[in-house]
N, C-alpha and C positions, 0 to 999 in steps of 0.2 A: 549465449545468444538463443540456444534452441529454449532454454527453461522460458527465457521470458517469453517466447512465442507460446510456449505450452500455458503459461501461467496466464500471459491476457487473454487466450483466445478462449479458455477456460472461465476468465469473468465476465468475457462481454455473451459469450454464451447462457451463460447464468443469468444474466439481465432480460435478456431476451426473451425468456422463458418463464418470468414474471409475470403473471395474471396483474391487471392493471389496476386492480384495487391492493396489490403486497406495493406499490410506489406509494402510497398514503400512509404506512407501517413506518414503526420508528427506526433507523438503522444503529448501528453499533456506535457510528460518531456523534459525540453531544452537541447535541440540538439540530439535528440532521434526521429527516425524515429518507426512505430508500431514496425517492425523486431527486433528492439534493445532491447525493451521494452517487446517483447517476452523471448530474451534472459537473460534480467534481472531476469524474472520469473522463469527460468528454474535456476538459480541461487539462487532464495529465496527458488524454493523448497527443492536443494540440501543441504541448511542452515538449512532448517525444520528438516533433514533426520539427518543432521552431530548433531542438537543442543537435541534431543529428546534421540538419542544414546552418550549422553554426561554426565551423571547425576552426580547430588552434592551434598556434603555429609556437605553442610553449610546450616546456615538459609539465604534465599532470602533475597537480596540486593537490586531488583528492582519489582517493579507489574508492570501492563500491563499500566502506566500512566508514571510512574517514570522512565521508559525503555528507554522513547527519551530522548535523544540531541537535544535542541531546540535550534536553529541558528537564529540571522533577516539576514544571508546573503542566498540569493536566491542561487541556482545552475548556471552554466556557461555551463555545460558539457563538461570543458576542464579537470577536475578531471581524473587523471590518472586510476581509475578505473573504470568512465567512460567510458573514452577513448578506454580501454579494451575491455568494452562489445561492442561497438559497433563496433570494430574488431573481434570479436569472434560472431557477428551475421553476419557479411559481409561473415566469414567463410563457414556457413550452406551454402549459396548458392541459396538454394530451398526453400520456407514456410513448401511445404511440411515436411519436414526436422526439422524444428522448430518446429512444431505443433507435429509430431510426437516424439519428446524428450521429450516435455513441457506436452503432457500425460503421456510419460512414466516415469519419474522422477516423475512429480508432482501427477499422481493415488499413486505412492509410498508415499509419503510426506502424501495424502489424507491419508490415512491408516494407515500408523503409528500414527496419530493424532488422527484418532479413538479408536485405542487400547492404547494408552498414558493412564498412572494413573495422573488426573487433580493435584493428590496431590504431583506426583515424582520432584525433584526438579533438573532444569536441569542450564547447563553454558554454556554465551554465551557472547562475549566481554567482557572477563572477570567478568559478573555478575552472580549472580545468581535468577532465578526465577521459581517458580512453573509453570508446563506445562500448567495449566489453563490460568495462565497471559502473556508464551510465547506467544501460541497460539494465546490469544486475543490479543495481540499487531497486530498480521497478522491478524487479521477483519480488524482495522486500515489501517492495508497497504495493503490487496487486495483492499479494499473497493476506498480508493483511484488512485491505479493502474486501476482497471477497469477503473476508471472517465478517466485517464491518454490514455487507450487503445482507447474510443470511445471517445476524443474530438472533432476530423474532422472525425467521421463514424457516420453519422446521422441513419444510418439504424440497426448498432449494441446493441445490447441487451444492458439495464441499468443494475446496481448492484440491488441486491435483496435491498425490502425497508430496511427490518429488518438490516442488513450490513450495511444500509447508515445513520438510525437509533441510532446506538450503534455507527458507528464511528463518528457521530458529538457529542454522549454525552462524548466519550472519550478527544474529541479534545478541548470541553469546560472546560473539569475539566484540561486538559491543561492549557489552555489558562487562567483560572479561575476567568472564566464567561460566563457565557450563550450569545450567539449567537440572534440576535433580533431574535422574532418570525415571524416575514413577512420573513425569509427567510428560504426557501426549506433547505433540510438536505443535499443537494449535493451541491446546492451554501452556504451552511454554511461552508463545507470539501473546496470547491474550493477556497471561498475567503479566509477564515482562515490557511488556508496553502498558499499561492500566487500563485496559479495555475489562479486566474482568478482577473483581478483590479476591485474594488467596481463600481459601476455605481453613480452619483451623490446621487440618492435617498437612495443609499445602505450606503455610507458615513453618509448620516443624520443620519438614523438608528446607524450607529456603533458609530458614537460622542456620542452616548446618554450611552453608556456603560462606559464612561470614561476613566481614567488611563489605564484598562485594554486593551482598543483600541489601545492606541499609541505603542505598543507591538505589533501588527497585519504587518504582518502576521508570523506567524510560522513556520518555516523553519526544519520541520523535518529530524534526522537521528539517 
């Protein structure tokens, strides 16, 4: 519970701190400018908000591992609910504007997480999980959204280590296998999701893993 506080308060901070001409820069998600990708957030907090005041009176059906949809097809950004968000960010207009939602929704989101019982058991796409495992699926995906915010902002703040930490141990038990060790915890998130292609030395590395390689990358949803 405390990681995911550290982890969004850590992104929506990073937003914020965005000179308003980095929201027009491209971001890490294809065909997603930063502004969009604002807007996607302002949209995962209002999920946090809708899924925490949701609760379920079954036993959990997924933990914070079992909760993805694991895809090998990459994103296109032609996804119709895509396509939305990034007409619903052309909307705002102003950064100002974004950044100012994207606290206020998401301080809200922050806070109801806080006072969440880790043991209440909440639904969401149909599943059911305890608020500890909702929660921690969103380290997961701020942890990666931040990587997604500063891929072309060399000067923006990185995710907390602990954040990038915990989501590459999540994304190994994934993937289920460990990640070679020569690689950082954020190029373990970038490559193992397909946010970034191996470099030749990085392939050596990953053949050595086997089976479990030719499954790479993982295509989260």
């Amino acid at each position: 519970m405390d990681l995911f506080s550290r982890s969004w308060t850590a992104l929506r901070t990073a937003v914020a701190e965005l000179p308003d001409e980095d929201f027009a820069r491209p971001s890490g998600c294809t065909g997603w400018l930063v502004r969009d990708l604002v807007c996607h957030l302002i949209i995962d907090a209002q999920d946090v908000l809708i899924t925490l005041a949701t609760p379920a009176d079954t036993e959990p059906t997924r933990d914070a591992v079992t909760y993805w949809n694991v895809s090998d097809t990459p994103p296109t950004g032609d996804d119709p609910l895509d396509a939305l968000t990034v007409r619903l960010a052309a909307a705002y207009e102003e950064p100002r504007l974004l950044k100012f939602h994207l606290d206020d929704v998401g301080s809200a989101a922050g806070r109801a997480a806080v006072l969440a019982d880790p043991a209440l058991r909440v639904s969401t796409r149909d599943e059911v999980l305890t608020a500890a495992d909702y929660l921690s699926t969103y380290v997961l995906e701020w942890t990666l959204h931040h990587l997604d915010l500063i891929a072309h902002l060399p000067d923006a703040t990185d995710p907390p280590a602990e954040g990038l930490a915990r989501s590459r141990e999540m994304l190994e038990e994934i993937a289920g296998t460990a990640f070679p060790s020569s690689f950082s915890d954020a190029d373990a998130l970038l490559i193992g999701t397909g946010r970034r292609a191996p470099n030749e030395a990085e392939k050596t590395e990953l053949s050595k893993l086997g089976e479990p390689a030719t499954k790479l990358p993982l295509i989260l949803g």
